[in-house]
mmJSON file of the N, C-alpha and C atoms, coordinates in Angstrom:
{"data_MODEL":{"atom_site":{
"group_PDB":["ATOM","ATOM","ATOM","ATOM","ATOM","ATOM","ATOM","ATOM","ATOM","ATOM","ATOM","ATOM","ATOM","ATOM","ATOM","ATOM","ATOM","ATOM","ATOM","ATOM","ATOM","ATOM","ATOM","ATOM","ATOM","ATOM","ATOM","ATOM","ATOM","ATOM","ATOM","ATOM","ATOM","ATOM","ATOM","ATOM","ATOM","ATOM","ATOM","ATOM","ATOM","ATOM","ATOM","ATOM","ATOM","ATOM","ATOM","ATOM","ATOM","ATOM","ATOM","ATOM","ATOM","ATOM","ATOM","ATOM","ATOM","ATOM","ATOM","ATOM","ATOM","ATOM","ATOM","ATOM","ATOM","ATOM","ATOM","ATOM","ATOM","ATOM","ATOM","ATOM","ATOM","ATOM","ATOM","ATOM","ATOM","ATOM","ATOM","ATOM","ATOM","ATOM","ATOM","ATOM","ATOM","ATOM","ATOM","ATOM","ATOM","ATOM","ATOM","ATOM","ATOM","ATOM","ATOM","ATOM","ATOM","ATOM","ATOM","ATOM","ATOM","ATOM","ATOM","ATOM","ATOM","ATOM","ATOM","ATOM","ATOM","ATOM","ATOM","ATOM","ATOM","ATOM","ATOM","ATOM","ATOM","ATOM","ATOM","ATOM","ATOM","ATOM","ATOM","ATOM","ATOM","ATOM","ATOM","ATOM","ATOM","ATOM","ATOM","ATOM","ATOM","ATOM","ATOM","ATOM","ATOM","ATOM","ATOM","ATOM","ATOM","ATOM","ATOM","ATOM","ATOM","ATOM","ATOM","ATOM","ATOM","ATOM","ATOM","ATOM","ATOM","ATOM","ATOM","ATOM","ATOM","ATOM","ATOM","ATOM","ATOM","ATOM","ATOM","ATOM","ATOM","ATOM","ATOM","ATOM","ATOM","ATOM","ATOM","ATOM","ATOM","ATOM","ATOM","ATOM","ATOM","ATOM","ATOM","ATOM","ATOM","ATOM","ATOM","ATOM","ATOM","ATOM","ATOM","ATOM","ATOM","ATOM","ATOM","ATOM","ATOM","ATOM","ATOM","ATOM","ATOM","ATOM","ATOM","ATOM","ATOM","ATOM","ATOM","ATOM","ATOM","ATOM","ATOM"],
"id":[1,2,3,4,5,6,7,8,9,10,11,12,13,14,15,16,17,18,19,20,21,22,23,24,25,26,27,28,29,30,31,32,33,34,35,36,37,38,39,40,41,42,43,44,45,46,47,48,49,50,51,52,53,54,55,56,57,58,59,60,61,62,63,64,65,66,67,68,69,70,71,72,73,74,75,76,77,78,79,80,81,82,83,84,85,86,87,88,89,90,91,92,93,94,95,96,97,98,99,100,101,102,103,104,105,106,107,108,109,110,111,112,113,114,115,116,117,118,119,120,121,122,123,124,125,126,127,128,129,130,131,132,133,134,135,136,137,138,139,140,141,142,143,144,145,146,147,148,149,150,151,152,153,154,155,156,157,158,159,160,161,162,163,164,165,166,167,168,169,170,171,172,173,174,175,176,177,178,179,180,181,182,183,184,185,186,187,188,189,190,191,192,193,194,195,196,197,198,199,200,201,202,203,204,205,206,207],
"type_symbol":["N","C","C","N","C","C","N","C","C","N","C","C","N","C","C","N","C","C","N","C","C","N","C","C","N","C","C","N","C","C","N","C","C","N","C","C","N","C","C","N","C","C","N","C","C","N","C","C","N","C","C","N","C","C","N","C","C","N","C","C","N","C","C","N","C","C","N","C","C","N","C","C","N","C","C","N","C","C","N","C","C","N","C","C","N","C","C","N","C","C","N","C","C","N","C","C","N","C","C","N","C","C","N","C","C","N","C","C","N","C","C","N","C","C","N","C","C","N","C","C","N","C","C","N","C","C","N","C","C","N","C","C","N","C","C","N","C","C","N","C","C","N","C","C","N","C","C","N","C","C","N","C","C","N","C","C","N","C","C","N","C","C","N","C","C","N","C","C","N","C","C","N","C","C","N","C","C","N","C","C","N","C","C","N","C","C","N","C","C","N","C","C","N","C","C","N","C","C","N","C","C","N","C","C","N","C","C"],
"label_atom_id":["N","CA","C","N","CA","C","N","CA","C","N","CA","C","N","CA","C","N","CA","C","N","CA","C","N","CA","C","N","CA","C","N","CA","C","N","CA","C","N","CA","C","N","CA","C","N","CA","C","N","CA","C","N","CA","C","N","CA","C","N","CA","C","N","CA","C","N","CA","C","N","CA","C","N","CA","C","N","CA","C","N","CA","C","N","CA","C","N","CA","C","N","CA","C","N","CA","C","N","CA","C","N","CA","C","N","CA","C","N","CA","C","N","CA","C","N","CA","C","N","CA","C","N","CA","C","N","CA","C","N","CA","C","N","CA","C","N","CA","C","N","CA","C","N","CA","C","N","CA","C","N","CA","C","N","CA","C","N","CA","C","N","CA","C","N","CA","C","N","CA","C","N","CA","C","N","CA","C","N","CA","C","N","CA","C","N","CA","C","N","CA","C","N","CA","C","N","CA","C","N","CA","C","N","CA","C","N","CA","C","N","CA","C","N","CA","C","N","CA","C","N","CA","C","N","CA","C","N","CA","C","N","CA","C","N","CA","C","N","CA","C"],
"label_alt_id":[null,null,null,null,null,null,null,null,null,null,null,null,null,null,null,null,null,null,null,null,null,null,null,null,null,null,null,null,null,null,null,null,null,null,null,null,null,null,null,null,null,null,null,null,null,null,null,null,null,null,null,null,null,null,null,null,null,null,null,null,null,null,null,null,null,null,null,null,null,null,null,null,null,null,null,null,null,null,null,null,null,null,null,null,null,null,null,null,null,null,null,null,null,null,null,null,null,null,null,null,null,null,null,null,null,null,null,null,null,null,null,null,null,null,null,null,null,null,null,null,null,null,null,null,null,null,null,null,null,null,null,null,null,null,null,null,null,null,null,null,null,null,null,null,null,null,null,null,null,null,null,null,null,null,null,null,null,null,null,null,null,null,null,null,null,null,null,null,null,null,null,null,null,null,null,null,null,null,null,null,null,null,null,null,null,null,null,null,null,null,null,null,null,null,null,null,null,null,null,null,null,null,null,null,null,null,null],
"label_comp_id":["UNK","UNK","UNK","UNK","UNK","UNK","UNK","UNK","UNK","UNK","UNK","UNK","UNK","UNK","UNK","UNK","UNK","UNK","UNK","UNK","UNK","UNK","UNK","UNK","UNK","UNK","UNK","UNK","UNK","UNK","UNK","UNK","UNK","UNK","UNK","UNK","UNK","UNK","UNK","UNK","UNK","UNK","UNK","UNK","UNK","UNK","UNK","UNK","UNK","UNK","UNK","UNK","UNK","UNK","UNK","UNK","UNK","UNK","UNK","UNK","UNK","UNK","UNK","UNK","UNK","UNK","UNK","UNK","UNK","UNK","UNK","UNK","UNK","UNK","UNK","UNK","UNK","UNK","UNK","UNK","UNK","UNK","UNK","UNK","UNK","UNK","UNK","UNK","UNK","UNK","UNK","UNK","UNK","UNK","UNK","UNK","UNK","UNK","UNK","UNK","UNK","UNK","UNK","UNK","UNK","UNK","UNK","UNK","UNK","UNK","UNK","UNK","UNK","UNK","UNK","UNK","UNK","UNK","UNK","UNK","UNK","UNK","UNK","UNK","UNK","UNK","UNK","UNK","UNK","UNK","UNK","UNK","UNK","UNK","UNK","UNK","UNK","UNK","UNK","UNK","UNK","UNK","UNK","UNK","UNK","UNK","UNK","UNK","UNK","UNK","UNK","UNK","UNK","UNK","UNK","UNK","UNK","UNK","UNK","UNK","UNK","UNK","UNK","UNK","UNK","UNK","UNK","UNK","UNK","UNK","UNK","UNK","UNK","UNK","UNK","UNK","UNK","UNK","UNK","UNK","UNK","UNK","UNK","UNK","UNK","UNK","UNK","UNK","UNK","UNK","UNK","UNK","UNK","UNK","UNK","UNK","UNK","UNK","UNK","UNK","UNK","UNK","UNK","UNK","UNK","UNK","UNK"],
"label_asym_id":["A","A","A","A","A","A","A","A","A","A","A","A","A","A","A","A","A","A","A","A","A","A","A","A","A","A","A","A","A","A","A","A","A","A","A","A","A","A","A","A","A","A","A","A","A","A","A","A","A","A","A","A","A","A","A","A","A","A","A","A","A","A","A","A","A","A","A","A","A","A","A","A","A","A","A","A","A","A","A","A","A","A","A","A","A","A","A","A","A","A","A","A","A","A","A","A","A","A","A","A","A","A","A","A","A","A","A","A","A","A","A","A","A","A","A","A","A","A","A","A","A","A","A","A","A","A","A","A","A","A","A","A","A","A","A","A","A","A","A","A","A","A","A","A","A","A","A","A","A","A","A","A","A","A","A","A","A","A","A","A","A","A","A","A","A","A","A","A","A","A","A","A","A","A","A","A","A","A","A","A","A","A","A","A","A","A","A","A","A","A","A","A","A","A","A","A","A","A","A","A","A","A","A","A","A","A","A"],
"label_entity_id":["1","1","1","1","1","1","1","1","1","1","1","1","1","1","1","1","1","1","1","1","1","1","1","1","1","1","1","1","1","1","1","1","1","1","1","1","1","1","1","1","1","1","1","1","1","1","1","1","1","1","1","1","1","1","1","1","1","1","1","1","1","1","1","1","1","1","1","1","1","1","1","1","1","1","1","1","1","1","1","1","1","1","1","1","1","1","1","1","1","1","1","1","1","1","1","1","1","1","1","1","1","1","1","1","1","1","1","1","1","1","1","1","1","1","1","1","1","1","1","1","1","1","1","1","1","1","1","1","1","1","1","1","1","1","1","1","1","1","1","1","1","1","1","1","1","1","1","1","1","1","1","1","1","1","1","1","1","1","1","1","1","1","1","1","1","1","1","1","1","1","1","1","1","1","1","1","1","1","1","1","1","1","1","1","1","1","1","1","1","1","1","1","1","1","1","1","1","1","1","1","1","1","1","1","1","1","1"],
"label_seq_id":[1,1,1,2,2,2,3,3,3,4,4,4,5,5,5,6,6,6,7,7,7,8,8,8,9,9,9,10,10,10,11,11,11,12,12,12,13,13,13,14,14,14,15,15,15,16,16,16,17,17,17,18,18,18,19,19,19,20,20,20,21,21,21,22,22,22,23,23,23,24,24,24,25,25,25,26,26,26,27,27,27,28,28,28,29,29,29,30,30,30,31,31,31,32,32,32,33,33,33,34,34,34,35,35,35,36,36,36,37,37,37,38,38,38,39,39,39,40,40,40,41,41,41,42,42,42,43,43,43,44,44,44,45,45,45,46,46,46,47,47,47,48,48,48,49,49,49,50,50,50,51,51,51,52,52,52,53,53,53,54,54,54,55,55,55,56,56,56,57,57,57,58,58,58,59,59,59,60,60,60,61,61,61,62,62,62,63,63,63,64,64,64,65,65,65,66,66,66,67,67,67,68,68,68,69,69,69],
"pdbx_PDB_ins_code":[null,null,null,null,null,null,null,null,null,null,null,null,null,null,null,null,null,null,null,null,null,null,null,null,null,null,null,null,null,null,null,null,null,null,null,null,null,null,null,null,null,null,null,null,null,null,null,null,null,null,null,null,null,null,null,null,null,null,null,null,null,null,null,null,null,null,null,null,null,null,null,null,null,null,null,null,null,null,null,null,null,null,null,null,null,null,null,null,null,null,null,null,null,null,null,null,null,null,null,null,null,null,null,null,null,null,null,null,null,null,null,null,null,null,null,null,null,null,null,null,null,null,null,null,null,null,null,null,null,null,null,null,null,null,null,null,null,null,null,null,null,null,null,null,null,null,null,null,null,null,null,null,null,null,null,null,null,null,null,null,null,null,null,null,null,null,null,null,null,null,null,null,null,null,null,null,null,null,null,null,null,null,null,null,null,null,null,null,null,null,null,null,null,null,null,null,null,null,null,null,null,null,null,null,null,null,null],
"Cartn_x":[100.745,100.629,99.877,100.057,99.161,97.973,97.695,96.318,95.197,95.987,95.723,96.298,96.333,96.535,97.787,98.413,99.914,101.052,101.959,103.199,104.271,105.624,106.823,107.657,108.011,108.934,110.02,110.747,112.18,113.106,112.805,113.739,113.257,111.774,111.543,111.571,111.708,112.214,113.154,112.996,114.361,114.302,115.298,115.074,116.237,115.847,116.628,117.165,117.964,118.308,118.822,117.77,118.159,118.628,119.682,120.81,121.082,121.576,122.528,123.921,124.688,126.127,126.957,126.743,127.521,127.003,125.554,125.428,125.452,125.993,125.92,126.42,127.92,128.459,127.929,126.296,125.834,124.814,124.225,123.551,123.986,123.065,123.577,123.87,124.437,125.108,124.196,123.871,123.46,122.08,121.843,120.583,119.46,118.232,117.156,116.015,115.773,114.842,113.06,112.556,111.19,110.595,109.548,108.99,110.291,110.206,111.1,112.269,111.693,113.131,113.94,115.11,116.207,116.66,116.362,116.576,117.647,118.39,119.953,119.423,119.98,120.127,120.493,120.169,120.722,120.666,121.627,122.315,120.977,119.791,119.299,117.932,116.332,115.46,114.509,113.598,112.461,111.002,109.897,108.399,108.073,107.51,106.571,105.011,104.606,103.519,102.727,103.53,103.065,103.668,102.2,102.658,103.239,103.602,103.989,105.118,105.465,107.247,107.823,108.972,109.665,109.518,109.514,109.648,107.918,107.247,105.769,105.678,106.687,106.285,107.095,108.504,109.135,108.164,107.683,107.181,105.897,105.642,103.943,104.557,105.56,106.318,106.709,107.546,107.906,107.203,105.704,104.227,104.089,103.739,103.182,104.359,105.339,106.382,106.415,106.313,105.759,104.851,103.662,102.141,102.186,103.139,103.477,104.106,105.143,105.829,104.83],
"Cartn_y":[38.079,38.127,36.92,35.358,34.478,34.841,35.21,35.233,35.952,37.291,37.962,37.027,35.995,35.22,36.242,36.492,37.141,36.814,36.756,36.113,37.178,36.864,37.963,36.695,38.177,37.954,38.247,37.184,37.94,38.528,38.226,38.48,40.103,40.85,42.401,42.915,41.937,42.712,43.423,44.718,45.29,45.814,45.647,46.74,47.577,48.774,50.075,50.337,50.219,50.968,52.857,53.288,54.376,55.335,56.041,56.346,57.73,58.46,59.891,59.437,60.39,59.941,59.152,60.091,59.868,58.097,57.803,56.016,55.228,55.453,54.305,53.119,53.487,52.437,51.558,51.606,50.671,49.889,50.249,49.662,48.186,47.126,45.833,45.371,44.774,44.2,42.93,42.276,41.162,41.055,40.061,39.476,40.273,40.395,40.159,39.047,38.785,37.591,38.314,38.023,38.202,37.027,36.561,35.267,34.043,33.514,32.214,32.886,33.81,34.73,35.544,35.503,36.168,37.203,38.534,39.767,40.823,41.016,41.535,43.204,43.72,45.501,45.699,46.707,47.377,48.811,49.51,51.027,51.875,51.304,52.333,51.212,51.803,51.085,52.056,51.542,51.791,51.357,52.42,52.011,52.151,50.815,51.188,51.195,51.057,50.826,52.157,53.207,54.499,55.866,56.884,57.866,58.993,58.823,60.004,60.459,61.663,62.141,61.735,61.662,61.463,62.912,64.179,65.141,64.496,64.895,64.828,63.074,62.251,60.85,61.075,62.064,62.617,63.119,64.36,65.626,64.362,63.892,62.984,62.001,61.552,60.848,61.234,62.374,63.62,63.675,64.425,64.887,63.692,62.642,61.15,61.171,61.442,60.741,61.681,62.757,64.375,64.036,63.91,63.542,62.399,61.595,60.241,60.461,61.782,62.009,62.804],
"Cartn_z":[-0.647,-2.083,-2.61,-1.959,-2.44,-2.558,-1.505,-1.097,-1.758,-2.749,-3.763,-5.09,-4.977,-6.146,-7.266,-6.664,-7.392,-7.307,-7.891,-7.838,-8.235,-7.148,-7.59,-8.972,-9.546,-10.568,-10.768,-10.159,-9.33,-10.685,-11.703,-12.999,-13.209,-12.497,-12.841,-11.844,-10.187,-9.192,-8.332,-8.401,-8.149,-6.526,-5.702,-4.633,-4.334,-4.197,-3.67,-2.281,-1.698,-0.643,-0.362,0.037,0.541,1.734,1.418,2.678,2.594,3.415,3.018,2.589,2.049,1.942,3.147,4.149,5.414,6.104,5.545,6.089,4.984,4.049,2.633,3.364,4.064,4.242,5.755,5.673,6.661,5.935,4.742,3.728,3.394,4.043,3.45,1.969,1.633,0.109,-0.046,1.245,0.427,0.181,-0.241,-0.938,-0.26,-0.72,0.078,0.254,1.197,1.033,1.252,0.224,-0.296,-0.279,0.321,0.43,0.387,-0.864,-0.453,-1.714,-2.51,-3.645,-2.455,-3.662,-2.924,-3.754,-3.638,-4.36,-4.41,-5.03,-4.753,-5.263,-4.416,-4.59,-5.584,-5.854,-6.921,-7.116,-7.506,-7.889,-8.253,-9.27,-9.395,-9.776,-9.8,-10.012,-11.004,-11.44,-11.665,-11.339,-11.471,-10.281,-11.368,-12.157,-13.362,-12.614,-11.219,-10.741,-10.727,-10.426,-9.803,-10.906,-11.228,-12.324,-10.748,-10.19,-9.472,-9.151,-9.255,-9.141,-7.77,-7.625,-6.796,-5.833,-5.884,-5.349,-4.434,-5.598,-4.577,-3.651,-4.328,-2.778,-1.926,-1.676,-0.71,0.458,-0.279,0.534,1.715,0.236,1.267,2.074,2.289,3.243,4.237,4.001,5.148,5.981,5.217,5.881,6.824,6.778,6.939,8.143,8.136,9.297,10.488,9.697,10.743,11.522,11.009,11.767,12.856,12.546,13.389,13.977,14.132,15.26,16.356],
"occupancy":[1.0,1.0,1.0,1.0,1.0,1.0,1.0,1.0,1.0,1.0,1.0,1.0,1.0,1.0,1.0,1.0,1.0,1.0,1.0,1.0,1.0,1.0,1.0,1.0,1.0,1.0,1.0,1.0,1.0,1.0,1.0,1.0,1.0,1.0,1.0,1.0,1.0,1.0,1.0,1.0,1.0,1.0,1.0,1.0,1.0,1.0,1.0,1.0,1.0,1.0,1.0,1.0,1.0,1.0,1.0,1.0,1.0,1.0,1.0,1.0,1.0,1.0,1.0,1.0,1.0,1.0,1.0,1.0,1.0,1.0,1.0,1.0,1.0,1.0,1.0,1.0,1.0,1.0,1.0,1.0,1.0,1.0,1.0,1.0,1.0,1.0,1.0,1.0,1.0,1.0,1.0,1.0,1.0,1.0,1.0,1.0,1.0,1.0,1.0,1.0,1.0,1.0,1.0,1.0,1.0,1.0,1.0,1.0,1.0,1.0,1.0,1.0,1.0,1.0,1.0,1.0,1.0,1.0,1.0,1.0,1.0,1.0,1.0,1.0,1.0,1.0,1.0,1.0,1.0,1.0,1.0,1.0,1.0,1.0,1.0,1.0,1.0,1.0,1.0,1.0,1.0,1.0,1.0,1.0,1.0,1.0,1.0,1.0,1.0,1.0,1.0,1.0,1.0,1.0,1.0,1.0,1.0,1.0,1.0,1.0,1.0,1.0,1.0,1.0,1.0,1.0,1.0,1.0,1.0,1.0,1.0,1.0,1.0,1.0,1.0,1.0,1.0,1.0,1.0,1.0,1.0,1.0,1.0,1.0,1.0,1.0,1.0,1.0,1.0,1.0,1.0,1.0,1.0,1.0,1.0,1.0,1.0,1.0,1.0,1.0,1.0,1.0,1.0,1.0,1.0,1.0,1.0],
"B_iso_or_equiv":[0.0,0.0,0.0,0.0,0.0,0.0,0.0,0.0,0.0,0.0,0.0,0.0,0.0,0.0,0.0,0.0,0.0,0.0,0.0,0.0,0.0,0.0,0.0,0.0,0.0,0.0,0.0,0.0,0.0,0.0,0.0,0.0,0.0,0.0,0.0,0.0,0.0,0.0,0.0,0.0,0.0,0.0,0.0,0.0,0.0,0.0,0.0,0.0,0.0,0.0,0.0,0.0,0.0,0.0,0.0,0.0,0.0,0.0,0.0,0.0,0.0,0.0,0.0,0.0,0.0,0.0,0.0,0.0,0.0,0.0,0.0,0.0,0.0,0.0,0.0,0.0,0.0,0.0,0.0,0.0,0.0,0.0,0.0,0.0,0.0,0.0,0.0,0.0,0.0,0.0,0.0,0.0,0.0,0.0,0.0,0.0,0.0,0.0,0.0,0.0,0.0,0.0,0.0,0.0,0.0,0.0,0.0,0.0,0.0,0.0,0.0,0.0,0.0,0.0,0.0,0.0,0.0,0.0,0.0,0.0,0.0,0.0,0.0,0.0,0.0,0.0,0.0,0.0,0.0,0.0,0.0,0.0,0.0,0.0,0.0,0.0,0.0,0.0,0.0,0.0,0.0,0.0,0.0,0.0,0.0,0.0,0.0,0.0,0.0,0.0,0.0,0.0,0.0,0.0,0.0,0.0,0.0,0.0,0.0,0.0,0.0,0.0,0.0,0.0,0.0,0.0,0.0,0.0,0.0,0.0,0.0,0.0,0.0,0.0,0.0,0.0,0.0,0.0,0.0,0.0,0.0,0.0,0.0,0.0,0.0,0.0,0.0,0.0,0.0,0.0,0.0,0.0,0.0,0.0,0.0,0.0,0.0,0.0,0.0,0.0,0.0,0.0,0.0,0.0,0.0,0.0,0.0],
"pdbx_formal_charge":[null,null,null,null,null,null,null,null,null,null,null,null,null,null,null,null,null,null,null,null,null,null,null,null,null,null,null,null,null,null,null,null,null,null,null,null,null,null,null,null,null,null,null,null,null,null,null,null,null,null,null,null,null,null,null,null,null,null,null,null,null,null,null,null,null,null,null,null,null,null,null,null,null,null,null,null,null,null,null,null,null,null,null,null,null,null,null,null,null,null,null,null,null,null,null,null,null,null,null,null,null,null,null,null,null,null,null,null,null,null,null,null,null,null,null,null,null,null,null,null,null,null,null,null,null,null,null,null,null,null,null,null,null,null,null,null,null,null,null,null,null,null,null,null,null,null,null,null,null,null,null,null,null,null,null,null,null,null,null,null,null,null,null,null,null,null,null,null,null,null,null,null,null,null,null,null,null,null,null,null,null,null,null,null,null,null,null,null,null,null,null,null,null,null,null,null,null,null,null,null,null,null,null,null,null,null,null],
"auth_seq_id":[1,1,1,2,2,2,3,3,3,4,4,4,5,5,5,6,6,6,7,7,7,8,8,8,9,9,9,10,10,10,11,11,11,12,12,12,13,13,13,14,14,14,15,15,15,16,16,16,17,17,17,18,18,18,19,19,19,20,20,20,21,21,21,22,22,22,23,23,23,24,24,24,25,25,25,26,26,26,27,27,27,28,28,28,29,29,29,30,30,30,31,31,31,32,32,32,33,33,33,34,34,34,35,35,35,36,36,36,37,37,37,38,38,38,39,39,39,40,40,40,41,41,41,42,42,42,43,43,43,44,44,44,45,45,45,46,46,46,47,47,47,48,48,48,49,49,49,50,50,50,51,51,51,52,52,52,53,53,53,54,54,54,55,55,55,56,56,56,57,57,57,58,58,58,59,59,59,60,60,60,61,61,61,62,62,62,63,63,63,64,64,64,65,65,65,66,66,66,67,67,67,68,68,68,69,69,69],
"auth_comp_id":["UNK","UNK","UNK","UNK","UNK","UNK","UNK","UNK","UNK","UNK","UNK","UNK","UNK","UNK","UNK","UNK","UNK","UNK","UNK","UNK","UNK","UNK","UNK","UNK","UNK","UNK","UNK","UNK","UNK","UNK","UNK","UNK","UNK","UNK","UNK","UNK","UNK","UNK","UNK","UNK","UNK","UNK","UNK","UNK","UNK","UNK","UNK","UNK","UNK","UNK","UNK","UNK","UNK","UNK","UNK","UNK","UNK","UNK","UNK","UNK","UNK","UNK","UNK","UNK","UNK","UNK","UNK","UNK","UNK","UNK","UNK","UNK","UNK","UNK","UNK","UNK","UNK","UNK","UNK","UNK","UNK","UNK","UNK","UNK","UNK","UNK","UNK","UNK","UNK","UNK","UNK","UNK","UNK","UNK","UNK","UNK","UNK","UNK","UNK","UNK","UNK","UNK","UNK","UNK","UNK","UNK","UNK","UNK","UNK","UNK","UNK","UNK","UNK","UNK","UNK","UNK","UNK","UNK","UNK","UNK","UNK","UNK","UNK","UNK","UNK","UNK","UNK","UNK","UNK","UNK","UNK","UNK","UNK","UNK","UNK","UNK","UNK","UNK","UNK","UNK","UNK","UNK","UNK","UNK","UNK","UNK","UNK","UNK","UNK","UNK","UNK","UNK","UNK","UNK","UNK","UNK","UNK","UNK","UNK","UNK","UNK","UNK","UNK","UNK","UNK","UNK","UNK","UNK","UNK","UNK","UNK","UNK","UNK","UNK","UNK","UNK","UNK","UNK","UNK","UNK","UNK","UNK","UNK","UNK","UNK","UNK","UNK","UNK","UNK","UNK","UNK","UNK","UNK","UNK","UNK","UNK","UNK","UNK","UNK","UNK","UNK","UNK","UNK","UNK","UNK","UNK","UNK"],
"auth_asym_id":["A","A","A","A","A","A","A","A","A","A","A","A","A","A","A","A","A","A","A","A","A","A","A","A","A","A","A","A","A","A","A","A","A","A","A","A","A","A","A","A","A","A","A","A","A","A","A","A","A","A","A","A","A","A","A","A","A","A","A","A","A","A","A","A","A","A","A","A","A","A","A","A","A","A","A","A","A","A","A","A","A","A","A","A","A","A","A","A","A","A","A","A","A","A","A","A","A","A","A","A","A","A","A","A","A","A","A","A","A","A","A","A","A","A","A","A","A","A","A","A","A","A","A","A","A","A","A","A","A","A","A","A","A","A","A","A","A","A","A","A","A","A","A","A","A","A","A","A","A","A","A","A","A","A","A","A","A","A","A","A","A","A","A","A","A","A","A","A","A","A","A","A","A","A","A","A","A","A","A","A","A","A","A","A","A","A","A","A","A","A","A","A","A","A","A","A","A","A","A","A","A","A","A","A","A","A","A"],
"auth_atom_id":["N","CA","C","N","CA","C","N","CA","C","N","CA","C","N","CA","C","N","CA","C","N","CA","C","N","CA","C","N","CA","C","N","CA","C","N","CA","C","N","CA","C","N","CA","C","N","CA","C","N","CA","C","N","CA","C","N","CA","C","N","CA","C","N","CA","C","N","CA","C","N","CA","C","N","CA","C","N","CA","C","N","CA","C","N","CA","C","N","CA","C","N","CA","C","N","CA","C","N","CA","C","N","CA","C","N","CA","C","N","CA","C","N","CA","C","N","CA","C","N","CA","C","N","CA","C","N","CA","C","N","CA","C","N","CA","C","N","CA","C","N","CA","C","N","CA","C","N","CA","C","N","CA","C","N","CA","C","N","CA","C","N","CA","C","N","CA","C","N","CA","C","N","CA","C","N","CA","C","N","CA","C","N","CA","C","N","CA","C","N","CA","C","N","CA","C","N","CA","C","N","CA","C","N","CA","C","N","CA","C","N","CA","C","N","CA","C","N","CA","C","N","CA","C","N","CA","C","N","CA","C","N","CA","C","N","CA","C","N","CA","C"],
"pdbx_PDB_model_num":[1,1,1,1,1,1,1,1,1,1,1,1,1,1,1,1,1,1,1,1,1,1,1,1,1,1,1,1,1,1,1,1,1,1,1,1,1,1,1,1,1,1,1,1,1,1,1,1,1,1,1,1,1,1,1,1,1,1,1,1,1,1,1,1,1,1,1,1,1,1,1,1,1,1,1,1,1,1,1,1,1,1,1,1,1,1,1,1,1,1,1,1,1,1,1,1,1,1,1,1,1,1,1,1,1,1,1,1,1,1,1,1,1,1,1,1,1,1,1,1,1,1,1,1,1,1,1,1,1,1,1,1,1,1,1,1,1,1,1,1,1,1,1,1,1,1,1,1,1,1,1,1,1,1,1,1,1,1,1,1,1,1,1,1,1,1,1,1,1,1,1,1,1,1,1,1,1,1,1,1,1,1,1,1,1,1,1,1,1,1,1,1,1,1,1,1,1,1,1,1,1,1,1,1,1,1,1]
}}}
């Protein structure tokens, strides 16, 4: 990210962990460390980066993990 002359803003950064029901409870609680910030999970986020639905970045993920298998 330096190197692109950008900086995180740990006060608008959020991160998500995603699980099925049955592995929630292997999902770490703590912090995350992002460069030298330390970023705590959270329940629910928002991508103001990207106009695209959640259904269609599933499917293209799927596709993408398919092909790599």
């Amino acid at each position: 990210m330096r190197s692109n002359q950008l900086q995180l803003n740990t006060a608008k950064t959020e991160v998500l962990w995603c699980a099925t029901s049955r592995r929630q409870y292997q999902i770490p609680q703590a912090p995350v460390r992002v460069g030298e910030d330390l970023i705590t999970p959270a329940t629910s986020v928002r991508d103001l980066g990207s106009n695209t639905s959640m259904r269609s970045h599933v499917l293209k993920t799927v596709s993408n993990c398919f092909a790599a298998l």
